[in-house]
NUVEXFI-87911 format. One record per residue: residue number from 1; residue in one letter; x, y, z of N, C-alpha, C, CB in turn. Coordinates in steps of 0.1 Angstrom, whole numbers, plus 5000, padded with zeros to 4 digits. Atoms other than C-alpha are relative to their C-alpha. Glycine has a CB too. Layout:
REM NUVEXFI-87911
ATOM  pos  code  n.c1  n.c2  n.c3  ca.c1  ca.c2  ca.c3  c.c1  c.c2  c.c3  cb.c1  cb.c2  cb.c3
ATOM  NUM     A     X     Y     Z      X      Y      Z     X     Y     Z      X      Y      Z
...
END
This chain:
REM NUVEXFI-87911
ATOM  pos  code  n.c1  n.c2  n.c3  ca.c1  ca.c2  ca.c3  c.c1  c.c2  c.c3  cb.c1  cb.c2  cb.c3
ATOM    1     X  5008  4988  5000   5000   5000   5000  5009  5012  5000   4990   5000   5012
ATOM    2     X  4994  4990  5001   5009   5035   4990  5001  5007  5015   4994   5007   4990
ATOM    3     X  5002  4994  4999   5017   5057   5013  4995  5017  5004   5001   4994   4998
ATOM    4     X  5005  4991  5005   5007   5093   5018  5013  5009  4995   4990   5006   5010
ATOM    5     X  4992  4996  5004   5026   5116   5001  4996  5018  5000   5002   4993   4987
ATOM    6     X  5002  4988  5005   5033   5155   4994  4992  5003  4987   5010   5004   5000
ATOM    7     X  5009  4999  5011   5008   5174   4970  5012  5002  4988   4987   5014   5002
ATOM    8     X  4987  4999  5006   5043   5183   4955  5003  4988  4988   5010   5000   5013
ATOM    9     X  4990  5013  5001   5057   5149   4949  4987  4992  4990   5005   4990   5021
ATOM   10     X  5014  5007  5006   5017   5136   4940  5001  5009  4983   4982   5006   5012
ATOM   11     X  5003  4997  5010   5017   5164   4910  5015  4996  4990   4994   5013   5001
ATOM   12     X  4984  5008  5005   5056   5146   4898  4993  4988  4991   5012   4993   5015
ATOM   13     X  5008  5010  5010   5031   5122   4886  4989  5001  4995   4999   4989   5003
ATOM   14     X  5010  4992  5007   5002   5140   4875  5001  5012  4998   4989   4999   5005
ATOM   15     X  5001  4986  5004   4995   5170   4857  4995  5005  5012   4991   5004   4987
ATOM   16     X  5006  4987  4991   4989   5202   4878  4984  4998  4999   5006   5017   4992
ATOM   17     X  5019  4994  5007   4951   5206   4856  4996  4985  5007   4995   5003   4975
ATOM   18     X  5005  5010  4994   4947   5163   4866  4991  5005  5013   5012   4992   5003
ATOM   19     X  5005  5001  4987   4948   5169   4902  4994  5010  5003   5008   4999   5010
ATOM   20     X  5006  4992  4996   4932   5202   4900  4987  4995  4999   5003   5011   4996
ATOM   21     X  5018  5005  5008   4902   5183   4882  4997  4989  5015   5001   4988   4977
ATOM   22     X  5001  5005  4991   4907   5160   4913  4993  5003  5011   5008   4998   5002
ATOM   23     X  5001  4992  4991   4907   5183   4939  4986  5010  5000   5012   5005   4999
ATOM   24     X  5009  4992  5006   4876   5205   4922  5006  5016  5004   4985   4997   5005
ATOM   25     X  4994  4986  5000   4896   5234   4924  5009  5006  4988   5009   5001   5014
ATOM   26     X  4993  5002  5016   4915   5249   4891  5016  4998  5004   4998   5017   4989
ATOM   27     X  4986  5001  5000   4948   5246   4883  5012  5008  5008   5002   5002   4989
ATOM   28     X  4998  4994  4995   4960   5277   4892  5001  5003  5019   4996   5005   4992
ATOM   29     X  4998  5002  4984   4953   5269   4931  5007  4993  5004   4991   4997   5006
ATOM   30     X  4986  5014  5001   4975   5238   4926  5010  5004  5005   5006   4995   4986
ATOM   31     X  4984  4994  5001   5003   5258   4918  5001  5013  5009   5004   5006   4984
ATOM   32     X  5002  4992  4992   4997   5284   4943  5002  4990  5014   4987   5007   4997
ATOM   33     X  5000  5008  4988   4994   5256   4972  5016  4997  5001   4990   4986   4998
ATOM   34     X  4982  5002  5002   5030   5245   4960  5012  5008  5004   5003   5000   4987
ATOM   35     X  4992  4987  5000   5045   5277   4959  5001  5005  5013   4995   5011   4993
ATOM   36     X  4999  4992  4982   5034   5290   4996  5005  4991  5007   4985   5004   5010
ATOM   37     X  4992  5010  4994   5052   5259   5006  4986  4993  5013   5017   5010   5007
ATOM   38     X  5018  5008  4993   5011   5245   5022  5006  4984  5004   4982   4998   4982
ATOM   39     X  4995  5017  4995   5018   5211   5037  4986  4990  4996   5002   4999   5022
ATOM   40     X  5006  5003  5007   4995   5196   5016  5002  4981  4997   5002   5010   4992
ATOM   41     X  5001  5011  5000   4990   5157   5018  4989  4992  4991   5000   4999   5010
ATOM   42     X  5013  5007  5010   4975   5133   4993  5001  4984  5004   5003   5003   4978
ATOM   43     X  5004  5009  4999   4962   5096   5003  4994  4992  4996   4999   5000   5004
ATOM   44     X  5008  5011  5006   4951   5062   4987  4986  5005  5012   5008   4979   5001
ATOM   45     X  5010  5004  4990   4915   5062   4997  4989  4996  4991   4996   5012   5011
ATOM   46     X  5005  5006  5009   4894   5037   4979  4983  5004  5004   5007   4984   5001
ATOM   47     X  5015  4992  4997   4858   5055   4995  4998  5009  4989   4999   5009   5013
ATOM   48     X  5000  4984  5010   4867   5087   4969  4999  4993  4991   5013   5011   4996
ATOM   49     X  5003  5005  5019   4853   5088   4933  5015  4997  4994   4992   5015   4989
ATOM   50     X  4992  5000  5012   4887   5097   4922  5016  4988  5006   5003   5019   4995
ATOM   51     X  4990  5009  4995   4909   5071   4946  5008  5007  5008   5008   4993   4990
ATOM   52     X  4996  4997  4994   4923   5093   4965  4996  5012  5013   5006   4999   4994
ATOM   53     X  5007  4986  4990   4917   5120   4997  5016  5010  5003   4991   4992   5022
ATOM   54     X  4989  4986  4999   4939   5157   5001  4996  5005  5010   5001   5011   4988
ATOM   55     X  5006  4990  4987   4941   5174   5036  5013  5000  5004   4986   4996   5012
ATOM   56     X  4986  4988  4995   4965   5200   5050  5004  5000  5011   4997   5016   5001
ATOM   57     X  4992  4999  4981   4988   5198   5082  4998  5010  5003   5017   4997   5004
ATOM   58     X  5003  4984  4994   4980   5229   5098  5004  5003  5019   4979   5002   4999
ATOM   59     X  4997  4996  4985   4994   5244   5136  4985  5002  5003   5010   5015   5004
ATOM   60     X  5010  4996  4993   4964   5247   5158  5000  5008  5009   4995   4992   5004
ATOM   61     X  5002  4991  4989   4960   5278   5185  5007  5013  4992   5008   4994   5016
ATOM   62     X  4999  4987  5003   4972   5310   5182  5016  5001  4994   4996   5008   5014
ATOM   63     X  4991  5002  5010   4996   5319   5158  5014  5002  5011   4997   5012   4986
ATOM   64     X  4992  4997  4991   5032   5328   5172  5004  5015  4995   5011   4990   5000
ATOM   65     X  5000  4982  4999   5032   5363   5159  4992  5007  5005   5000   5006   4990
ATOM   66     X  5009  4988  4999   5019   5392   5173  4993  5005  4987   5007   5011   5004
ATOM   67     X  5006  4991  5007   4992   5407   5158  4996  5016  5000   4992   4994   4999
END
């Protein structure tokens, strides 16, 4: 079994427009997710239409900068 990988590493084997068509978001958000350096995770998941599920590592509580 695969598995999970960076959205990064995931579009090394699919087009950018693929996984954007995956993801229902366009292309251009793809490559934006990549770029802000997003911790962005993609996983076998044989429930999904398209075989796989995408969700973001994220800190939880309050940021560490002042606002």
């Amino acid at each position: 079994m695969q598995s999970d990988q960076t959205l990064k590493e995931f579009v090394k084997q699919h087009s950018q427009f693929t996984v954007a068509a995956m993801m229902g978001i366009t292309q251009g958000a793809v490559s934006q997710m990549i770029r802000s350096g997003r911790d962005v995770r993609v996983a076998p998941d044989s429930e999904s239409s398209n075989g796989y599920k995408f969700y973001e590592i994220r800190p939880l509580g309050k940021s560490s900068e002042a606002a």
